[in-house]
C-alpha positions in Angstrom: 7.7 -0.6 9.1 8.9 2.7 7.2 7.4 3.3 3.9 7.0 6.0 1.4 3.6 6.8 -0.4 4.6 8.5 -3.8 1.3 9.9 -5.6 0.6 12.9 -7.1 -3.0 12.3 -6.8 -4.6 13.8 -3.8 -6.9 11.0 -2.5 -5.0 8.1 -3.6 -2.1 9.9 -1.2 -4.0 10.0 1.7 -5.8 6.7 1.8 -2.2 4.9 1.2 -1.1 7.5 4.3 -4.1 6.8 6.3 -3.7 2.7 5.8 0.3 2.3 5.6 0.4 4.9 9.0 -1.5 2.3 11.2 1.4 0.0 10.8 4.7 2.6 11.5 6.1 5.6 9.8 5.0 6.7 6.5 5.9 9.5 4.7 4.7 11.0 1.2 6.0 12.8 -2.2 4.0 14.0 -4.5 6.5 13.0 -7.8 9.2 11.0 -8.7 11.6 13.5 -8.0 11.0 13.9 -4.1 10.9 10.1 -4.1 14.3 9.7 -5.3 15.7 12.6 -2.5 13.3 11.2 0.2 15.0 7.5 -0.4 18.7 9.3 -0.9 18.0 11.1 2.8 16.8 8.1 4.5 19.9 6.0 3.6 22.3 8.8 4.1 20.6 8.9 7.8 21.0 5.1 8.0 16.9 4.9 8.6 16.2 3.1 4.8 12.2 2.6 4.0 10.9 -0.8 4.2 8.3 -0.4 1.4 7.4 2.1 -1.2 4.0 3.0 -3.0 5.0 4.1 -6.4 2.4 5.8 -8.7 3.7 5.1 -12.6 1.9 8.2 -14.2 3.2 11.6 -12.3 4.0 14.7 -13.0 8.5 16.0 -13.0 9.6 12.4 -13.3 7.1 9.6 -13.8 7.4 6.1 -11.6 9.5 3.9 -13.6 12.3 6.5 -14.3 12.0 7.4 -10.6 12.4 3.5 -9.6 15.6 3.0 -11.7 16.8 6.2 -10.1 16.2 4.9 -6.6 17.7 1.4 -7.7 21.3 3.3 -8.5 21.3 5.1 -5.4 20.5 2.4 -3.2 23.6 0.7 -5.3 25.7 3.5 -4.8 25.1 3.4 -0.9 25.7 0.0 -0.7 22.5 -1.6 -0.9 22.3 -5.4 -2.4 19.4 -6.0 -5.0 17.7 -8.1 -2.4 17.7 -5.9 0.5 16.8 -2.7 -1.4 13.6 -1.2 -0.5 10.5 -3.2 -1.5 8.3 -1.6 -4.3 4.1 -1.6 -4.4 3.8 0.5 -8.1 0.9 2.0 -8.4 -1.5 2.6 -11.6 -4.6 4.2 -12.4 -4.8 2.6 -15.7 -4.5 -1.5 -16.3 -1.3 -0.4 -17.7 0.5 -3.4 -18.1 3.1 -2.6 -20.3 4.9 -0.1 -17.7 3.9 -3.4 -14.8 5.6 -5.5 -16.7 8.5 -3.6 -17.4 9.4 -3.0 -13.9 8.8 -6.7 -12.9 11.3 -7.3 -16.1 13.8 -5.8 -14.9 13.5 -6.6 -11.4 12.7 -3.0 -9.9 9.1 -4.2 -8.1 7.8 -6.7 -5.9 4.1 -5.5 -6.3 1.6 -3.4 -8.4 -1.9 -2.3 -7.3 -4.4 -0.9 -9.7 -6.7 2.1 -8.9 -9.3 2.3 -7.4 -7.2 0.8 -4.7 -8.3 -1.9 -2.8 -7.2 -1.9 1.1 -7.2 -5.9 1.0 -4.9 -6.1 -2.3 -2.4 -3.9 -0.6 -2.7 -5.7 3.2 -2.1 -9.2 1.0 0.9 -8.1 -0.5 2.3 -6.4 2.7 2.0 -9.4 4.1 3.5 -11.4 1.1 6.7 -9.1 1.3 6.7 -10.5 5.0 6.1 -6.9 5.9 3.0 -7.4 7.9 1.6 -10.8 9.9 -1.4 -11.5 10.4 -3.4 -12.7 13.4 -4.5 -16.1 12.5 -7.6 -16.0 15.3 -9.1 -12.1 13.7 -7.7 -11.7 10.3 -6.2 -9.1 11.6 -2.9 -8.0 10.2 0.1 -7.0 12.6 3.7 -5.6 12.0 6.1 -7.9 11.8 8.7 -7.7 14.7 
């Protein structure tokens, strides 16, 4: 599994890195603006992300203009709705007017709120068929 953690905040960043990193590559931008370059760059190199961690409120270009960006340049490169990169956005606030929005118009799969919860975000890897998990431990597995 590829993902990208976008999150300006410093600890919210590296627990996403920290818990997304155990199941593949994960990389990280700190706004919307390096998002939308690190998803352009992946495609371009054929090597797409499999999920994204999307903070809402950040600094240069805020989540859900950042998310309609990444939506026309996955379109532009080819990408079918269904098969574009699958989108956890993230909130500090139970803001769900900008949730809602983005589940509207069919830009995210997922939302977490902060404080994050490494369970919530494990459930809805799994849910997005992302991860497995072990049915004797509980444990959670990448799926092949």
């Amino acid at each position: 599994m590829k993902s990208l953690v976008v999150e300006d905040d410093f600890l919210a960043r590296a627990l996403l890195l920290t818990i997304l990193s155990k199941y593949g590559e994960c990389h990280v931008a700190v706004n919307g603006k390096e998002a939308v370059r690190a998803v352009e760059s992946a495609l371009e190199h054929n090597q797409p992300y499999d999920v994204m961690c999307l903070d809402i409120l950040m600094p240069v270009l805020d989540g859900q203009k950042a998310l309609l960006e990444i939506r026309k340049v996955e379109k532009a490169h080819g990408v079918k709705d269904t098969q574009g990169i699958k989108v956890i956005m993230v909130t500090a606030l139970e803001d769900f007017e900008n949730i809602v929005q983005a589940f509207e118009e069919g830009h995210c799969e997922a939302y977490l709120t902060k404080p994050l919860n490494r369970e919530k975000l494990l459930d809805h890897l799994f849910e997005l068929e992302l991860i497995e998990r072990d049915e004797l431990t509980g444990q959670q597995e990448v799926f092949n």
